[in-house]
C-alpha positions in Angstrom: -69.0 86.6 8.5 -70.2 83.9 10.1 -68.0 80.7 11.5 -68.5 76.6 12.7 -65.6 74.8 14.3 -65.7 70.8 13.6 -63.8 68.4 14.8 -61.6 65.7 12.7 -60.8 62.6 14.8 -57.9 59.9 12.9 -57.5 56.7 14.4 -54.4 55.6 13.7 -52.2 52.2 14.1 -48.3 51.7 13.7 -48.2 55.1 11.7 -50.9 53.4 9.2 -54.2 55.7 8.9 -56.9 53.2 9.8 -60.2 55.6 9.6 -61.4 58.8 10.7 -64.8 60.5 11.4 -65.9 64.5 11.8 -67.6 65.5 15.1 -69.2 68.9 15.6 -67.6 68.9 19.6 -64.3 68.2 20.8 -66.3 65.4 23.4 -67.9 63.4 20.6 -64.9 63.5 18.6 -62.6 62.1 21.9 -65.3 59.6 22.8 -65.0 58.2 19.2 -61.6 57.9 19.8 -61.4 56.1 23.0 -64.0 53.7 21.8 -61.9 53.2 18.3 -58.7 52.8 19.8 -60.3 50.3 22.6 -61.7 48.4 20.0 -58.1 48.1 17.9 -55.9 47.1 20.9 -59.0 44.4 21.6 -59.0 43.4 18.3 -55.4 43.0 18.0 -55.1 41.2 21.5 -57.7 38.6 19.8 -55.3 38.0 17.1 -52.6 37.5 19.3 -50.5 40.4 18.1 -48.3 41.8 20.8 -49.6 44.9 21.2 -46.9 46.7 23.3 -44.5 46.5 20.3 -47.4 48.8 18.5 -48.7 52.3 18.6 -52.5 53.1 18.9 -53.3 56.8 18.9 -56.3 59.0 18.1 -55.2 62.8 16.6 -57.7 65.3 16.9 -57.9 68.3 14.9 -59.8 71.5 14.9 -60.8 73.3 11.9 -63.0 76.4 11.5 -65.4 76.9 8.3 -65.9 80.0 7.7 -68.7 81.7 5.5 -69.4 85.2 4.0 -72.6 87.0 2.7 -73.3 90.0 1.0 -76.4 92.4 1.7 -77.2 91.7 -2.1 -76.6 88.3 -2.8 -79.3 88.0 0.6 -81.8 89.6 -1.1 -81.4 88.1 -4.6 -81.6 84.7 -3.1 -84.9 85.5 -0.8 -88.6 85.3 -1.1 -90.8 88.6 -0.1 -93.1 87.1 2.5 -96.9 89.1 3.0 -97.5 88.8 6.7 
């Protein structure tokens, strides 16, 4: 059986889901999430919005896809190749 792990990063704002991307490493996902999160609190600072009273997070979450294959549903599914 064969296995990925991806990555789900949310932004979220004053418990209010604001967007979320899938990364295929824990570093991509975070610097989304730095970069997202930098961008919302500078936003909101441009609006004048007091931004202490708020909460700006990023959650990351793991998740593993796993995948299964069976000798003959291989070969029914493959091409004989003359070398």
């Amino acid at each position: 059986m064969g296995e990925e792990t991806y990555y789900v990063a949310k932004l979220v704002v004053n418990e209010e889901f604001r967007s979320s991307e899938i990364f295929e490493s824990l570093e991509e996902a975070r610097l989304w999430g730095m970069r997202e999160a930098k961008l919302e609190v500078s936003d909101s600072a441009l609006r004048r919005m007091d931004v202490t009273s708020g909460d700006v997070r990023v959650e990351i979450d793991e998740h593993f896809f796993g995948y299964e294959c069976s000798m003959s549903e291989l070969l029914s599914h493959s091409e004989r190749v003359n070398l």
